[in-house]
C-alpha positions in Angstrom: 188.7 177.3 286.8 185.4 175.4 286.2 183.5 178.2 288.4 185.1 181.0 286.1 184.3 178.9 283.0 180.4 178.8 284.0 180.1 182.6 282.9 182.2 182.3 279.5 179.2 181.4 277.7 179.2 178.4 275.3 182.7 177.1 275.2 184.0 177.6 271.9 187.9 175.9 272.4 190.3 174.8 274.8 194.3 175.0 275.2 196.0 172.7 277.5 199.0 172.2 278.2 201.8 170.4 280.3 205.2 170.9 279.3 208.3 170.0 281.1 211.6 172.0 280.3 213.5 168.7 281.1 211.7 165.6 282.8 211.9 162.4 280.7 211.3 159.8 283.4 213.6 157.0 284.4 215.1 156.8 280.9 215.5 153.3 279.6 213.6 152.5 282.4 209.7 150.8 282.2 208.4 154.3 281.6 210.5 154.7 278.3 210.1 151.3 277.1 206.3 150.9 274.9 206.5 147.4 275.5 206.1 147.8 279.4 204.6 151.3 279.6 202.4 151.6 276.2 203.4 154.9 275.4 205.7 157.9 276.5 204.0 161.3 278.0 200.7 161.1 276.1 199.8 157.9 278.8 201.8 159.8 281.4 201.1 163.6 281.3 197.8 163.7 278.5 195.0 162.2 280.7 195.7 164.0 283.4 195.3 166.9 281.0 192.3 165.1 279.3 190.8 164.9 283.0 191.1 168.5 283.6 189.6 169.8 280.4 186.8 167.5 279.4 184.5 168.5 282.7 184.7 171.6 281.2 183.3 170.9 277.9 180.0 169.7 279.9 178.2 166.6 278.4 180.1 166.7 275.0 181.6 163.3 273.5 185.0 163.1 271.3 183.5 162.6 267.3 187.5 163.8 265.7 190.6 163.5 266.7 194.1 163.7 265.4 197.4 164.1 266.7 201.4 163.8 266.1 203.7 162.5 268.2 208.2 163.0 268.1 210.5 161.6 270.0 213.8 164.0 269.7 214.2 164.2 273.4 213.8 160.9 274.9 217.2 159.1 274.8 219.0 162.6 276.0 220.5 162.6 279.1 220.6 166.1 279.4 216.7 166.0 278.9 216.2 163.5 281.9 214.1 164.4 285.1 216.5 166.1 287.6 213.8 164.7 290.0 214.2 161.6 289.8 218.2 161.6 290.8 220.8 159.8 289.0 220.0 157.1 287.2 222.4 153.6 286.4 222.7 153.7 282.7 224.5 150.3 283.1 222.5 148.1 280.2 220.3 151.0 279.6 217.6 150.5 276.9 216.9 153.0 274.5 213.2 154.8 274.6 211.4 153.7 272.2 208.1 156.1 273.1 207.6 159.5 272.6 207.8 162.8 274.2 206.0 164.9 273.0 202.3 164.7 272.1 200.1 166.7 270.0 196.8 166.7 269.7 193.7 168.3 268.7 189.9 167.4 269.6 186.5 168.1 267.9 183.4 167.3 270.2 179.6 167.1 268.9 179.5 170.2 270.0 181.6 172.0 268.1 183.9 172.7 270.8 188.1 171.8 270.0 190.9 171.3 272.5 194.4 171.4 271.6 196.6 169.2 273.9 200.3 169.4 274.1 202.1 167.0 276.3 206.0 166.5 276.6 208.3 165.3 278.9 210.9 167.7 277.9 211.4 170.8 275.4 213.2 174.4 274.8 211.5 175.9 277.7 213.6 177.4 280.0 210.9 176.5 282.9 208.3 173.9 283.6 204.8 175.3 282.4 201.1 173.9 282.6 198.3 175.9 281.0 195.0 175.6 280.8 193.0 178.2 278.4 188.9 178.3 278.1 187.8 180.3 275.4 184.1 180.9 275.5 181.3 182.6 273.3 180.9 185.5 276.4 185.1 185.2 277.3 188.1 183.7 278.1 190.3 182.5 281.2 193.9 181.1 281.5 194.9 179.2 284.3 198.9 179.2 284.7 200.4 176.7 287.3 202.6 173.6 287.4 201.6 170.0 288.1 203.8 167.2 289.2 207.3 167.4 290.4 208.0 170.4 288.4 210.9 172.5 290.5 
């Protein structure tokens, strides 16, 4: 991807994206719980996105960000990561993180990236994407990342 983006021109805006159709981790577990983990899948899943798109940007720094965060999937069994097996819910603890994770990015640049993180969602299937819009172009890069099936 970083070879194709060279002949996009200036890049203008980036879309990434790692979203799990069903994947919250070890629920009620340390990587539900903020006091243990810090957050949900913005610390998991977001910077390995955040690593993957700001090379891309070249030698551009973060002035503006904002985000959103929800947490409607977290304490659903049925959203849980197959992956990891079955789990003991004997004295499980609720989540208390989020997600899903939302955010969007100005640089000094004037370049933008939308991030979308989430452990779990509507999708039927597991999906990572990675768009590069450029002055000249633009290139999508569809794949998966982690222990999606």
């Amino acid at each position: 991807l970083a070879d194709v983006t060279g002949g996009l021109g200036p890049i203008r805006h980036v879309d990434v994206a790692w979203v799990r159709a069903r994947g919250v981790p070890d629920a009620g577990g340390w990587f539900t719980r903020r006091d243990q983990s810090g957050g949900g899948a913005l610390v998991d899943l977001g910077w390995h996105l955040l690593d993957t798109v700001l090379p891309l940007l070249g030698p551009a720094r973060v002035t503006h960000a904002i985000g959103s965060v929800s947490d409607d999937f977290v304490n659903d069994s049925a959203a849980h990561a197959a992956w990891r097996g079955g789990a003991d819910t004997a004295g499980h603890v609720p989540g208390d993180v989020e997600d899903t994770a939302r955010g969007f990015l100005l640089t000094d640049t004037g370049a933008s990236v939308a991030l979308h993180a989430c452990w779990a969602s509507h999708e039927s299937l597991d999906r990572t994407t990675v768009t590069v819009h450029g002055a000249a172009g633009s290139a999508t890069l569809r794949c998966t990342f982690g222990f999606s099936p």
